[in-house]
PQR file with spaces between the fields and no chain letter, atoms N, CA, C, O and H, PARSE charges and radii, in Angstrom:
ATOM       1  N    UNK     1       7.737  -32.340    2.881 -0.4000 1.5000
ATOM       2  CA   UNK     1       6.352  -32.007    2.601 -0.0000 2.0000
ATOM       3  C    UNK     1       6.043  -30.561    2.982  0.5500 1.7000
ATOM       4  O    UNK     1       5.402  -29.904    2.162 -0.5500 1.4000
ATOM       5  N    UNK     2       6.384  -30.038    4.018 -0.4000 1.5000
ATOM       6  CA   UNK     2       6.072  -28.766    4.696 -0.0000 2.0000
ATOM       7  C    UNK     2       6.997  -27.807    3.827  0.5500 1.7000
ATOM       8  O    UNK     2       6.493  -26.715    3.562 -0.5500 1.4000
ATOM       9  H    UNK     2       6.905  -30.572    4.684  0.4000 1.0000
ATOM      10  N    UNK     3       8.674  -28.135    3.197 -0.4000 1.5000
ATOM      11  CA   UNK     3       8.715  -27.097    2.061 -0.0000 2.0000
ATOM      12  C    UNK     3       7.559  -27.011    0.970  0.5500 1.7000
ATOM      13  O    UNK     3       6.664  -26.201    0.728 -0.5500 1.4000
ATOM      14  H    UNK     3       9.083  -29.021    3.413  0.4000 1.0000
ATOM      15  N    UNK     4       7.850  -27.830    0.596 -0.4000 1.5000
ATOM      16  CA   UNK     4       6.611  -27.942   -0.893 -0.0000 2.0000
ATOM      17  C    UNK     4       5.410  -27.172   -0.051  0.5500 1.7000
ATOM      18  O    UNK     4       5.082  -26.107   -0.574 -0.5500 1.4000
ATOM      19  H    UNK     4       8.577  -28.488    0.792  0.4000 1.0000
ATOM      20  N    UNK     5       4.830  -27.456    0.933 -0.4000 1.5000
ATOM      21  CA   UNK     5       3.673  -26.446    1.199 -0.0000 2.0000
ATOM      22  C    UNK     5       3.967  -25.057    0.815  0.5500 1.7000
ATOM      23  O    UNK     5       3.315  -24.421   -0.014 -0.5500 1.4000
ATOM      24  H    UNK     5       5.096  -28.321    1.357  0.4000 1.0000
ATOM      25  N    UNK     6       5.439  -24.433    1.756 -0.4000 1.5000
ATOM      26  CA   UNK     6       5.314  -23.651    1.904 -0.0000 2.0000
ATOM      27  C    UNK     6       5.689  -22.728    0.326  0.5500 1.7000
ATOM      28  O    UNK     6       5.168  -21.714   -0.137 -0.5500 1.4000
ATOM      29  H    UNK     6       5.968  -24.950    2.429  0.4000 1.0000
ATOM      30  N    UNK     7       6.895  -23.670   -0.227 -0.4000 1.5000
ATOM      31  CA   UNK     7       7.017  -22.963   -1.581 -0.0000 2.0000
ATOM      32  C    UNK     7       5.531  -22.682   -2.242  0.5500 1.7000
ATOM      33  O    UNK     7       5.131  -21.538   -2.457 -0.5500 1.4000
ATOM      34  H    UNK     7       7.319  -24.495    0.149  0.4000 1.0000
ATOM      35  N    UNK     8       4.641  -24.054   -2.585 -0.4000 1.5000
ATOM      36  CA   UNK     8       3.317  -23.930   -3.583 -0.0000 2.0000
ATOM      37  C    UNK     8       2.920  -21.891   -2.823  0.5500 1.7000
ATOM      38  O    UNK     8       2.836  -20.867   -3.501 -0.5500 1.4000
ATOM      39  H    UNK     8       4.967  -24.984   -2.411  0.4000 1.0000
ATOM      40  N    UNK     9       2.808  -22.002   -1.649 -0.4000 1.5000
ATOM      41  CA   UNK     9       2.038  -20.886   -0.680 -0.0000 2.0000
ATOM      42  C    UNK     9       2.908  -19.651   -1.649  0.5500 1.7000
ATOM      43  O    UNK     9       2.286  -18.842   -2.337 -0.5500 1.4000
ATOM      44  H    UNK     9       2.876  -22.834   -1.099  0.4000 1.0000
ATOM      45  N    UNK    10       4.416  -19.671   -1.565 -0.4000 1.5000
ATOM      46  CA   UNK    10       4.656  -18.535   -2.067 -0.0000 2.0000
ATOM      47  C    UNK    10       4.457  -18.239   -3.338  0.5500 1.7000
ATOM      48  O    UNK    10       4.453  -17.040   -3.619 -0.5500 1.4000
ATOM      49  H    UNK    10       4.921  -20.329   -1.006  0.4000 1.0000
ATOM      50  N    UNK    11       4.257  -19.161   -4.348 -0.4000 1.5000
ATOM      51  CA   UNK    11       4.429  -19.133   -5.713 -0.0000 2.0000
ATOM      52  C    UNK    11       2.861  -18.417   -6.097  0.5500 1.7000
ATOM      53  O    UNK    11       2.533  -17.612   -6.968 -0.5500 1.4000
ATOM      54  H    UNK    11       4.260  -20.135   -4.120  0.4000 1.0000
ATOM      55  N    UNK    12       2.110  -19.093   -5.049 -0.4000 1.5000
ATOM      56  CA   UNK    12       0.487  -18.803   -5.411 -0.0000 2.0000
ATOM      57  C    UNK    12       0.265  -17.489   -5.331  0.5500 1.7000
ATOM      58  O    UNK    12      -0.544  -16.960   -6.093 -0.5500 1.4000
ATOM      59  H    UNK    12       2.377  -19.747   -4.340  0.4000 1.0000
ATOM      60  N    UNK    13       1.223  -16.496   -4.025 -0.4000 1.5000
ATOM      61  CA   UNK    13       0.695  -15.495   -3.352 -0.0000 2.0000
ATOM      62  C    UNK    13       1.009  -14.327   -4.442  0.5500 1.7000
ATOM      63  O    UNK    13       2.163  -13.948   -4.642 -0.5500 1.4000
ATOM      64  H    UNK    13       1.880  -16.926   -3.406  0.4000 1.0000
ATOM      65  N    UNK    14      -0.144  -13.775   -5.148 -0.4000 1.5000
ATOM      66  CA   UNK    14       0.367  -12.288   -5.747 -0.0000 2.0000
ATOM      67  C    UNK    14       1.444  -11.443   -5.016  0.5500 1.7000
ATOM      68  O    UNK    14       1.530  -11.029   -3.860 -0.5500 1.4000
ATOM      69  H    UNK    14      -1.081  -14.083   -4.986  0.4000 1.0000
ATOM      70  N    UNK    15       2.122  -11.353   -5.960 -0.4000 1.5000
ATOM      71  CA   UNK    15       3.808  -10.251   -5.473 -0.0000 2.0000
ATOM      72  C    UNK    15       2.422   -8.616   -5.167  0.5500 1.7000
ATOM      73  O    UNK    15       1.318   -8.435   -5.679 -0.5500 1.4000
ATOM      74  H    UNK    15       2.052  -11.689   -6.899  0.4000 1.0000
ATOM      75  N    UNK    16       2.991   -8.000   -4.423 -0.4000 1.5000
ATOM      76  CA   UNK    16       2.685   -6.814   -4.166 -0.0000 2.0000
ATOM      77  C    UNK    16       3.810   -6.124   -4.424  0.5500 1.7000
ATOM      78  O    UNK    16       4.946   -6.572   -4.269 -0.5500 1.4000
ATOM      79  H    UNK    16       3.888   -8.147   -4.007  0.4000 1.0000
ATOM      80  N    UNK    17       3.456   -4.735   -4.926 -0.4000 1.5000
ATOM      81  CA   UNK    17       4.481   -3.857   -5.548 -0.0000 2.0000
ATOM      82  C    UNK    17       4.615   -2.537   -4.007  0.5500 1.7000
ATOM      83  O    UNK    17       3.832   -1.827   -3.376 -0.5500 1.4000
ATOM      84  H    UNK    17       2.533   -4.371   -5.052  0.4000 1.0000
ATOM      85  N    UNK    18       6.325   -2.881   -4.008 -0.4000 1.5000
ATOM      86  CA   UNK    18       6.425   -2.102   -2.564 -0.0000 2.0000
ATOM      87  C    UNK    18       6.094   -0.504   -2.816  0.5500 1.7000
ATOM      88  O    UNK    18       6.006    0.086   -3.893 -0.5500 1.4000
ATOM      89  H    UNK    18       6.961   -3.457   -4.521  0.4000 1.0000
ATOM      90  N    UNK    19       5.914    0.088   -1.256 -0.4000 1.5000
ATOM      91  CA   UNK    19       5.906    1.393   -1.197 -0.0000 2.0000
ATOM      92  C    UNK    19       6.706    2.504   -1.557  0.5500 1.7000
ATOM      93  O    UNK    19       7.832    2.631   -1.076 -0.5500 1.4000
ATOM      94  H    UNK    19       5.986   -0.391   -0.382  0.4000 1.0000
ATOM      95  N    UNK    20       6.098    3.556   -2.587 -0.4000 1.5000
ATOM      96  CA   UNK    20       7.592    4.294   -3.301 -0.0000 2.0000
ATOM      97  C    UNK    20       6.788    5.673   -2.855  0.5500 1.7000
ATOM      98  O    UNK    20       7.534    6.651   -2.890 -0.5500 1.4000
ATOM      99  H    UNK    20       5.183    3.453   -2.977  0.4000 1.0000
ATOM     100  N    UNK    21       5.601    5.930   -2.497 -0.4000 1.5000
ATOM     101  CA   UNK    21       5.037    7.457   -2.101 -0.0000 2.0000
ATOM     102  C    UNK    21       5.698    8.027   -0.828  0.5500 1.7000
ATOM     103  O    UNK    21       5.889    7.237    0.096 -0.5500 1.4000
ATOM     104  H    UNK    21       4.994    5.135   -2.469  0.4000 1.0000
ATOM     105  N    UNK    22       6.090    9.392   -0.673 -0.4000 1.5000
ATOM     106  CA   UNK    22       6.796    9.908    0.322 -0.0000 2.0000
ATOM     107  C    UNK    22       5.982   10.817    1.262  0.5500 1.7000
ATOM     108  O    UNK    22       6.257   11.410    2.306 -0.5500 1.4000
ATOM     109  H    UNK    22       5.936   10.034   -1.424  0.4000 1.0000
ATOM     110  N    UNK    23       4.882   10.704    0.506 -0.4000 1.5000
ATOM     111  CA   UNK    23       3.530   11.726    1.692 -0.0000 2.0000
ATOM     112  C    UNK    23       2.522   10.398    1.610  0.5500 1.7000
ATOM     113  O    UNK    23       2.500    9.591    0.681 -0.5500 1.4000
ATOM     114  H    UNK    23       4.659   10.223   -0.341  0.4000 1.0000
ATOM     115  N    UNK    24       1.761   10.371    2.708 -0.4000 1.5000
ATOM     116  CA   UNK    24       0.490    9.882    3.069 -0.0000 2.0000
ATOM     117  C    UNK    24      -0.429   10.349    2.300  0.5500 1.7000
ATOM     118  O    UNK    24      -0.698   11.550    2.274 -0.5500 1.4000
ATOM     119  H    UNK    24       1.778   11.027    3.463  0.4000 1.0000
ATOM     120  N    UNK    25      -1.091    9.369    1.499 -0.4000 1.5000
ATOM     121  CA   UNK    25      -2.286    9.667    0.663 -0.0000 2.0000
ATOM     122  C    UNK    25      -3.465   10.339    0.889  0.5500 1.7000
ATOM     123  O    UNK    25      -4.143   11.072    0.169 -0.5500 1.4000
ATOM     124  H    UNK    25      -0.873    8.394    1.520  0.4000 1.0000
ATOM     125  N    UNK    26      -3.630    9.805    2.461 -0.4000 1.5000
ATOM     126  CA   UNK    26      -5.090   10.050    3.308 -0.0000 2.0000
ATOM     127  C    UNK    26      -4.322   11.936    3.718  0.5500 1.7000
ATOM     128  O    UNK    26      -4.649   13.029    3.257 -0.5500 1.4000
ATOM     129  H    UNK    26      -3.079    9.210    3.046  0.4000 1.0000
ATOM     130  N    UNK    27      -3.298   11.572    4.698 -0.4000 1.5000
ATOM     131  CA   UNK    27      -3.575   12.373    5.345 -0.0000 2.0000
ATOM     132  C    UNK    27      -2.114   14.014    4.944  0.5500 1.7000
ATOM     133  O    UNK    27      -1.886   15.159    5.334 -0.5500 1.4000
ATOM     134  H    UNK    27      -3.032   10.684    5.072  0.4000 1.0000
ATOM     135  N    UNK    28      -1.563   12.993    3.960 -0.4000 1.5000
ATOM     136  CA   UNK    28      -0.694   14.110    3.456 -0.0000 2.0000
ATOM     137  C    UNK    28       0.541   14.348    4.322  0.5500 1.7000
ATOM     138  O    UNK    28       1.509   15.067    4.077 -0.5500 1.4000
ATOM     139  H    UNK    28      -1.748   12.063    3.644  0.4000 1.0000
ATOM     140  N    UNK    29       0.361   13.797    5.092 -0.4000 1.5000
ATOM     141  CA   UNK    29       1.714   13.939    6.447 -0.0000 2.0000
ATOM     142  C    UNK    29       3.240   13.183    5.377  0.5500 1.7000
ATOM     143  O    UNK    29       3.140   12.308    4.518 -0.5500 1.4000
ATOM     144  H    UNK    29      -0.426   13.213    5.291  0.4000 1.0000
ATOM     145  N    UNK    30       4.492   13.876    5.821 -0.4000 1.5000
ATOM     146  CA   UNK    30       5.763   13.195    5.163 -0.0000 2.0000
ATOM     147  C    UNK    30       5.689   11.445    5.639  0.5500 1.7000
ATOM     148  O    UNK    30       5.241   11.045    6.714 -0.5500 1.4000
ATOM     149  H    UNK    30       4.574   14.587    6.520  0.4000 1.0000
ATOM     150  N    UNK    31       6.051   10.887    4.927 -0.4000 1.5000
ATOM     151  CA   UNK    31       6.256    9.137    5.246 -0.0000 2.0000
ATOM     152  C    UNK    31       7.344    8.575    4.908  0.5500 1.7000
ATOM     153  O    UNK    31       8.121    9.081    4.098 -0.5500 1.4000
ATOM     154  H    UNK    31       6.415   11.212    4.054  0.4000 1.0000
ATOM     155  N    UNK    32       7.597    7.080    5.682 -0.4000 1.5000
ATOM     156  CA   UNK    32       9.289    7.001    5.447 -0.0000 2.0000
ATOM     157  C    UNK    32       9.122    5.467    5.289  0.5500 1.7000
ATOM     158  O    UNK    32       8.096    4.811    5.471 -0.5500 1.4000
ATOM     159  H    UNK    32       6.966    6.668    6.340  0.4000 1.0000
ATOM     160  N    UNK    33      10.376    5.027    4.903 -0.4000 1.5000
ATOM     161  CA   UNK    33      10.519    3.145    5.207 -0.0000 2.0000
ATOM     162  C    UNK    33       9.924    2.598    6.100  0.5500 1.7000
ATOM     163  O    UNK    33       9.258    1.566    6.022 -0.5500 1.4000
ATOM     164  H    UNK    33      11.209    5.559    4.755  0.4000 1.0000
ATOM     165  N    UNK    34      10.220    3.576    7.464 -0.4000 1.5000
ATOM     166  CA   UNK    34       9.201    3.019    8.522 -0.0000 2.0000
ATOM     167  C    UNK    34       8.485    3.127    8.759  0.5500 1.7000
ATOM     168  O    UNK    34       8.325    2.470    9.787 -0.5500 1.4000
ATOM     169  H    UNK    34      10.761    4.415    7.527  0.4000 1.0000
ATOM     170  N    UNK    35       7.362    3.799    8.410 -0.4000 1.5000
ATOM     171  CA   UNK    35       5.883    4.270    7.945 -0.0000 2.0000
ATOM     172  C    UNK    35       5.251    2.704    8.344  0.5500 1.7000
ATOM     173  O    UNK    35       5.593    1.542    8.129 -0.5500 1.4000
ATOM     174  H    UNK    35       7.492    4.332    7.574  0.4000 1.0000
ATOM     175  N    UNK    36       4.244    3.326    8.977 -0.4000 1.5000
ATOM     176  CA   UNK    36       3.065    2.271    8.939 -0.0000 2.0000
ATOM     177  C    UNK    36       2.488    1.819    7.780  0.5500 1.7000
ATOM     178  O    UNK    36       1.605    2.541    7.317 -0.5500 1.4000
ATOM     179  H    UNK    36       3.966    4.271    9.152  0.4000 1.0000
ATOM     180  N    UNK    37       2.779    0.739    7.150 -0.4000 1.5000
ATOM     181  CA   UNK    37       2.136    0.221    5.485 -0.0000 2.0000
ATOM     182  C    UNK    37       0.442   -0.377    5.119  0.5500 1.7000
ATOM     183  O    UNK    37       0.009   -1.188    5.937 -0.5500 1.4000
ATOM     184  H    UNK    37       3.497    0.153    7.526  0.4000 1.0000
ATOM     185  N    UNK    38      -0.274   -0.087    4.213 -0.4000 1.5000
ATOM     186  CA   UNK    38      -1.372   -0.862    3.717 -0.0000 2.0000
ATOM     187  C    UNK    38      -1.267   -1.143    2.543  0.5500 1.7000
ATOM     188  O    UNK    38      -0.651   -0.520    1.679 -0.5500 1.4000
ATOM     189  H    UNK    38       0.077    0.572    3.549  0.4000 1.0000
ATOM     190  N    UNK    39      -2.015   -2.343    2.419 -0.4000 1.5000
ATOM     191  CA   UNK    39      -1.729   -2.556    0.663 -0.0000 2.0000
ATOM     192  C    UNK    39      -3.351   -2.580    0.106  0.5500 1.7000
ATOM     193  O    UNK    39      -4.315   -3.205    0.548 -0.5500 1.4000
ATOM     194  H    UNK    39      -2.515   -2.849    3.121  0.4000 1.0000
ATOM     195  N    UNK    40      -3.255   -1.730   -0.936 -0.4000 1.5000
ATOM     196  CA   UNK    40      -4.656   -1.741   -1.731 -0.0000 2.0000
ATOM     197  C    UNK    40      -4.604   -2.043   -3.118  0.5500 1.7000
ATOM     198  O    UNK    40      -3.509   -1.705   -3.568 -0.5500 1.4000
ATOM     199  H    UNK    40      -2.472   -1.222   -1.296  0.4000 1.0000
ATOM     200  N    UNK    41      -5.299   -2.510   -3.920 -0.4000 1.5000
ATOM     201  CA   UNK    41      -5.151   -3.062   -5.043 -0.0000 2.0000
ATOM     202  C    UNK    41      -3.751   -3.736   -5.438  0.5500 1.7000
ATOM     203  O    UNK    41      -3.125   -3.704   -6.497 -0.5500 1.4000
ATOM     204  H    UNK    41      -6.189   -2.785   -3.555  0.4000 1.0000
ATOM     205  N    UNK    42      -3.547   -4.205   -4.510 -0.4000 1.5000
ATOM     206  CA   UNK    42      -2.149   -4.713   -4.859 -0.0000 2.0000
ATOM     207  C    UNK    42      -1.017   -4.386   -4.682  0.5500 1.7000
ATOM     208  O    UNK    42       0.088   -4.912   -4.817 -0.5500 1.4000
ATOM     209  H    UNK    42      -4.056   -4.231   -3.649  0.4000 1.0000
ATOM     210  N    UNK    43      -1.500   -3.215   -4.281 -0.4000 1.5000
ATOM     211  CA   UNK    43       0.004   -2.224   -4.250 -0.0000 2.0000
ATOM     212  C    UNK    43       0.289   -1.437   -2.617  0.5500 1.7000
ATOM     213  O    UNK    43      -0.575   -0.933   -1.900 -0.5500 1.4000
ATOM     214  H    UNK    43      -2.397   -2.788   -4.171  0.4000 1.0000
ATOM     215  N    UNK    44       1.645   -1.527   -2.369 -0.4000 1.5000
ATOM     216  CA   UNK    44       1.536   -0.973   -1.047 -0.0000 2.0000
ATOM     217  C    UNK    44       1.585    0.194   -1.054  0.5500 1.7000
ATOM     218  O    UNK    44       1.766    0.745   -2.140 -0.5500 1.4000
ATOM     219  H    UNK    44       2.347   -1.937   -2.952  0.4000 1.0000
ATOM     220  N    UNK    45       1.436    1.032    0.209 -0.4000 1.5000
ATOM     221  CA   UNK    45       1.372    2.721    0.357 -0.0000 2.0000
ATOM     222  C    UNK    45       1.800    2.413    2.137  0.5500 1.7000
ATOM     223  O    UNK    45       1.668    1.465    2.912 -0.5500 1.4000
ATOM     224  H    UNK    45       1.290    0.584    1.091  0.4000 1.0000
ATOM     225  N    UNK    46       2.349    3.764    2.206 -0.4000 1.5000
ATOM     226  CA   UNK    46       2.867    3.969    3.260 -0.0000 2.0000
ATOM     227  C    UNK    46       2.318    5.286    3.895  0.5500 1.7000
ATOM     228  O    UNK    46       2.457    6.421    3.438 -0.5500 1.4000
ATOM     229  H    UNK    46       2.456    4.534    1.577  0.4000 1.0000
ATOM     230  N    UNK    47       1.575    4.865    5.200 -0.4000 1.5000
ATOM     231  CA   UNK    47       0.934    6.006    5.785 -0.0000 2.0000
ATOM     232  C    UNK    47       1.087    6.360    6.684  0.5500 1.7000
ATOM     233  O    UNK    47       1.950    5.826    7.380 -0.5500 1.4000
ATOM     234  H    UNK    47       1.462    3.944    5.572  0.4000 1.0000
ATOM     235  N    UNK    48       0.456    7.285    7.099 -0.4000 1.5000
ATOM     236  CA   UNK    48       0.691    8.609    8.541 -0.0000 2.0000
ATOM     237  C    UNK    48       0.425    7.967    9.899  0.5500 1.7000
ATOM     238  O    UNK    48       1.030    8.034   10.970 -0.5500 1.4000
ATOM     239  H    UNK    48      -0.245    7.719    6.533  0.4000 1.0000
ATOM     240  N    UNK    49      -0.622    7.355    9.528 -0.4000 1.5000
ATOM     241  CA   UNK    49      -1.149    6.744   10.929 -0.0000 2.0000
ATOM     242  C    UNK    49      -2.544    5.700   10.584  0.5500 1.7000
ATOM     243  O    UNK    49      -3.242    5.673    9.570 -0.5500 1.4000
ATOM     244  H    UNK    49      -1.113    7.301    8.659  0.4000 1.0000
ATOM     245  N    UNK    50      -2.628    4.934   11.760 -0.4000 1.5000
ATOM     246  CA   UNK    50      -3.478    3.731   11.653 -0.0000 2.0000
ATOM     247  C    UNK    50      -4.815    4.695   11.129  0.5500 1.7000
ATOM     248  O    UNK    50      -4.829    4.535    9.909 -0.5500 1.4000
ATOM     249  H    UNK    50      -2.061    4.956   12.584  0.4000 1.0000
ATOM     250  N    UNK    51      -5.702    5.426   11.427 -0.4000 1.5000
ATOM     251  CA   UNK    51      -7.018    5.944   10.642 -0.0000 2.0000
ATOM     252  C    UNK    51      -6.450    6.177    9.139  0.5500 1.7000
ATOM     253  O    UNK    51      -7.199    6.013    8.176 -0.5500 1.4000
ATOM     254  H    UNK    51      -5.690    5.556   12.419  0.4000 1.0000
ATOM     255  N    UNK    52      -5.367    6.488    9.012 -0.4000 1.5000
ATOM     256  CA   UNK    52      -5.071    6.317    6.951 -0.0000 2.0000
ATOM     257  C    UNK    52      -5.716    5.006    6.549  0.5500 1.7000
ATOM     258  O    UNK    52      -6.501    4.794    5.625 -0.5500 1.4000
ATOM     259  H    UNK    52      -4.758    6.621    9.795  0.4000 1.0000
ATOM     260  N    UNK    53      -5.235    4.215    7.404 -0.4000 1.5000
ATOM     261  CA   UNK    53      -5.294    2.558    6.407 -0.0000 2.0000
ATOM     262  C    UNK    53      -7.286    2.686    6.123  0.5500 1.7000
ATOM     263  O    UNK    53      -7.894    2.767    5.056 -0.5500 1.4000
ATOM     264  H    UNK    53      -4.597    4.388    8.155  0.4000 1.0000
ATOM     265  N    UNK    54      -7.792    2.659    7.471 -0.4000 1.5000
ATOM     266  CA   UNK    54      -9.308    2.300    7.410 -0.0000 2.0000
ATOM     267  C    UNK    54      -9.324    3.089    5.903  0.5500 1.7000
ATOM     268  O    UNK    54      -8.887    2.372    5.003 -0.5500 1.4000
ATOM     269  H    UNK    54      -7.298    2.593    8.338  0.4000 1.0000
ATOM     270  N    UNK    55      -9.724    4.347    5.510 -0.4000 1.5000
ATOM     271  CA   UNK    55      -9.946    5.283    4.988 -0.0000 2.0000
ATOM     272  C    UNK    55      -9.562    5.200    3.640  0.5500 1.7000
ATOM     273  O    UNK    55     -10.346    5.745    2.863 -0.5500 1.4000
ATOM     274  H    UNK    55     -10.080    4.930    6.240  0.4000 1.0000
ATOM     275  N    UNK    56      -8.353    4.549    3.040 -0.4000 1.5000
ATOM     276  CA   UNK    56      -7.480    4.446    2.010 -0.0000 2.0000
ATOM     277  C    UNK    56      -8.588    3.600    1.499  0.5500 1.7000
ATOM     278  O    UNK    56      -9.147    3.886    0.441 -0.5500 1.4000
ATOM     279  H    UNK    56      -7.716    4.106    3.671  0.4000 1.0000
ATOM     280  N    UNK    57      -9.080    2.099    2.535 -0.4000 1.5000
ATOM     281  CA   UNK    57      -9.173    0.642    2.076 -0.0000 2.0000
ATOM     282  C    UNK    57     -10.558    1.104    1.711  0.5500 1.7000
ATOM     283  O    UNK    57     -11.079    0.408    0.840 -0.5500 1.4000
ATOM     284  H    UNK    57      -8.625    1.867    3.395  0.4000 1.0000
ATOM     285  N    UNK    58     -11.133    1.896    2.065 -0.4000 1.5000
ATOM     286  CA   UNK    58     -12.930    2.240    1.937 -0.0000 2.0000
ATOM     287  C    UNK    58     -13.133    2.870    0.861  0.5500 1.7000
ATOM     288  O    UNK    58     -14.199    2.595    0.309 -0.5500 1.4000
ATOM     289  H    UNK    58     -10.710    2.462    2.773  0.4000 1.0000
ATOM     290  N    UNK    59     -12.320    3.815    0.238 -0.4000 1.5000
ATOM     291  CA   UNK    59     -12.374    4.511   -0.481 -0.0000 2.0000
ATOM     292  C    UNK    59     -11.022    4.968   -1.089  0.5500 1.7000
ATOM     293  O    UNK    59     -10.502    6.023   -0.727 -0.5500 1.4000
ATOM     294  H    UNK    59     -11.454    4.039    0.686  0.4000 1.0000
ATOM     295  N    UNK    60     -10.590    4.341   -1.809 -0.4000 1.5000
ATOM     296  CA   UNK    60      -9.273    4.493   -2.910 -0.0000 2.0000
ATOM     297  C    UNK    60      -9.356    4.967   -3.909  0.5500 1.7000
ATOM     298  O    UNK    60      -8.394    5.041   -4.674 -0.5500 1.4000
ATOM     299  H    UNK    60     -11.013    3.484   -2.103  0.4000 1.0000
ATOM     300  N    UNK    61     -10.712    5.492   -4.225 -0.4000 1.5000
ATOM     301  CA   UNK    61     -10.688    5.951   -5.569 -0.0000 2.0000
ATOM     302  C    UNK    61     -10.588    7.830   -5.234  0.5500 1.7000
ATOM     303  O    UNK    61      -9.977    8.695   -5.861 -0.5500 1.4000
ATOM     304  H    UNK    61     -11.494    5.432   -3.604  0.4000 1.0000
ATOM     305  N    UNK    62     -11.484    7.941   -3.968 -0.4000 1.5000
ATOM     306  CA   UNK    62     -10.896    9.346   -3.184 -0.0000 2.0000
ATOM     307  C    UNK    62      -9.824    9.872   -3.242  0.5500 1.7000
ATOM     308  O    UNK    62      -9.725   11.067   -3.518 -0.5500 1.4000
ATOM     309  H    UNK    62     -11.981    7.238   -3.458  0.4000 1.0000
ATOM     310  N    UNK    63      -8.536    8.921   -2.939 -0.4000 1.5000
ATOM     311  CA   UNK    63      -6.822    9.067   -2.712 -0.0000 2.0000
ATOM     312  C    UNK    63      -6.094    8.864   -3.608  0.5500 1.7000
ATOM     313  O    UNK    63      -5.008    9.444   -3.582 -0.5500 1.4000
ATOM     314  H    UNK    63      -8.616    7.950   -2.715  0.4000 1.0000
ATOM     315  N    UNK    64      -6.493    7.733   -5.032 -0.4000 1.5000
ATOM     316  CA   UNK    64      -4.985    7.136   -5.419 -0.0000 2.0000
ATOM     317  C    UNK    64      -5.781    7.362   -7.127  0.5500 1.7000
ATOM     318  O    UNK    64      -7.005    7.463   -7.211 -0.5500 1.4000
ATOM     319  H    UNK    64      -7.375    7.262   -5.053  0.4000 1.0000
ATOM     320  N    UNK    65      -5.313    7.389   -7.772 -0.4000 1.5000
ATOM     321  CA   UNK    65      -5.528    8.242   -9.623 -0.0000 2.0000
ATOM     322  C    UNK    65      -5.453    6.517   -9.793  0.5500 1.7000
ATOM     323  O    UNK    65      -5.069    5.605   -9.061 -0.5500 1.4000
ATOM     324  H    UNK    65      -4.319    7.307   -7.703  0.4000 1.0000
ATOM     325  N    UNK    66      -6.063    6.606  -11.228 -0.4000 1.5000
ATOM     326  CA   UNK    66      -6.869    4.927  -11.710 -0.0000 2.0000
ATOM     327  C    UNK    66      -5.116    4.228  -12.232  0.5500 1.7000
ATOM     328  O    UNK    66      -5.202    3.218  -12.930 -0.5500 1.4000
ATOM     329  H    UNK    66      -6.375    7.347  -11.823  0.4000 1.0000
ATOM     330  N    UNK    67      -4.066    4.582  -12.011 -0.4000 1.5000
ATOM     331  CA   UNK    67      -2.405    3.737  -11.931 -0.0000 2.0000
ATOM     332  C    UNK    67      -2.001    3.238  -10.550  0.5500 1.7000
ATOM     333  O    UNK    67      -1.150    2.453  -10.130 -0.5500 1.4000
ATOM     334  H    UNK    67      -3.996    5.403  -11.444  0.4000 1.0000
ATOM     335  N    UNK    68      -3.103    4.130   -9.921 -0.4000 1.5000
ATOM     336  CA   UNK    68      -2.421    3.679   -8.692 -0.0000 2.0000
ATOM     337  C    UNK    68      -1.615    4.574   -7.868  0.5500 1.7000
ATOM     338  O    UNK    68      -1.220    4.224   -6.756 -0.5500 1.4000
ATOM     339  H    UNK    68      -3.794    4.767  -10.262  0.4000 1.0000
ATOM     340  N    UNK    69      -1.363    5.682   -8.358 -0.4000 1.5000
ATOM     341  CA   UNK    69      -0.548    7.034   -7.672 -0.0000 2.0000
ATOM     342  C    UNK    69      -1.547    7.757   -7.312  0.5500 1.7000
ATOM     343  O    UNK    69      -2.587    8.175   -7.822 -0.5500 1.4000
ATOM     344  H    UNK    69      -1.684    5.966   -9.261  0.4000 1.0000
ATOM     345  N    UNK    70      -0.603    7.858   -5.569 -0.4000 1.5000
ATOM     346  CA   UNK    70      -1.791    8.781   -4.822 -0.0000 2.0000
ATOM     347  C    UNK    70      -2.055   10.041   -5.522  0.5500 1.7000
ATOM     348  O    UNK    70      -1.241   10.262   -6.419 -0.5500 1.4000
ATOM     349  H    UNK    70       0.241    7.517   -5.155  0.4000 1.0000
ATOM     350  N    UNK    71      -3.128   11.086   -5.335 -0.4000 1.5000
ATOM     351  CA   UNK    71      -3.469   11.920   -5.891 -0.0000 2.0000
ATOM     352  C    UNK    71      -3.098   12.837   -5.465  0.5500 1.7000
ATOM     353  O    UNK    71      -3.481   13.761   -6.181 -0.5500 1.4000
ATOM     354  H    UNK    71      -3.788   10.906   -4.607  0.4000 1.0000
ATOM     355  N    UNK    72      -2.251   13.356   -4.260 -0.4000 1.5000
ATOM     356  CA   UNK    72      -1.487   14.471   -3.717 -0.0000 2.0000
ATOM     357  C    UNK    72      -0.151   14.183   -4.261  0.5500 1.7000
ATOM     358  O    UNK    72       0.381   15.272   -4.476 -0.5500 1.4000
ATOM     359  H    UNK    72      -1.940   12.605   -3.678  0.4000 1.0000
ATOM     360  N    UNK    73       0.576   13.294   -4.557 -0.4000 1.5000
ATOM     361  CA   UNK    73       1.817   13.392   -5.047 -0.0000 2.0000
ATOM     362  C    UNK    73       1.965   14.313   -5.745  0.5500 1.7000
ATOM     363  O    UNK    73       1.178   14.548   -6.662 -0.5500 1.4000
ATOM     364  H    UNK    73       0.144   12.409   -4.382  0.4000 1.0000
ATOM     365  N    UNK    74       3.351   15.306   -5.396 -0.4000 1.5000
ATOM     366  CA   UNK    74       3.976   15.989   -6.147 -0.0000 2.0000
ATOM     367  C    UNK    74       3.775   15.293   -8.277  0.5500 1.7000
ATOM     368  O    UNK    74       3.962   14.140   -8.667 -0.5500 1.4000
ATOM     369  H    UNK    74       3.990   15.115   -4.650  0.4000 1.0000
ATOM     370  N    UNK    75       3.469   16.209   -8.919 -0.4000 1.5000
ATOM     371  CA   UNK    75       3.589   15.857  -10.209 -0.0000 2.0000
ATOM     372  C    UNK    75       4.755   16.990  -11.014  0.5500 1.7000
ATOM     373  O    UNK    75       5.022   16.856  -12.208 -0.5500 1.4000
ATOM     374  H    UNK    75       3.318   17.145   -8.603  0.4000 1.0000
């Protein structure tokens, strides 16, 4: 019974698309695998430090272009 919970749990849970940005959105600092992570619209980002996350989650349209790529990324 407790698989079947836990499978239904994973099947239900939207996949989030992992972190591929190499600078911090908020704060522009370099970021790595081990980067502190938030996920916004679905998608994760990897940031500089815990005040990125508040800041990202309040206002994403400030940081990340309407795909979803932060707006400082190298183009």
């Amino acid at each position: 019974m407790l698989t079947m919970l836990i499978t239904a749990a994973l099947v239900a849970a939207p996949s989030v698309k992992p972190a591929t940005n190499t600078v911090c959105p908020v704060g522009g600092d370099k970021v790595n695998a081990k980067s502190q992570k938030v996920v916004v619209r679905g998608r994760e980002y990897s940031i500089c430090c815990a005040g990125c996350d508040k800041l990202l989650k309040a206002n994403p349209d400030k940081y990340l272009e309407k795909d979803g790529t932060p707006k400082n990324a190298k183009k």
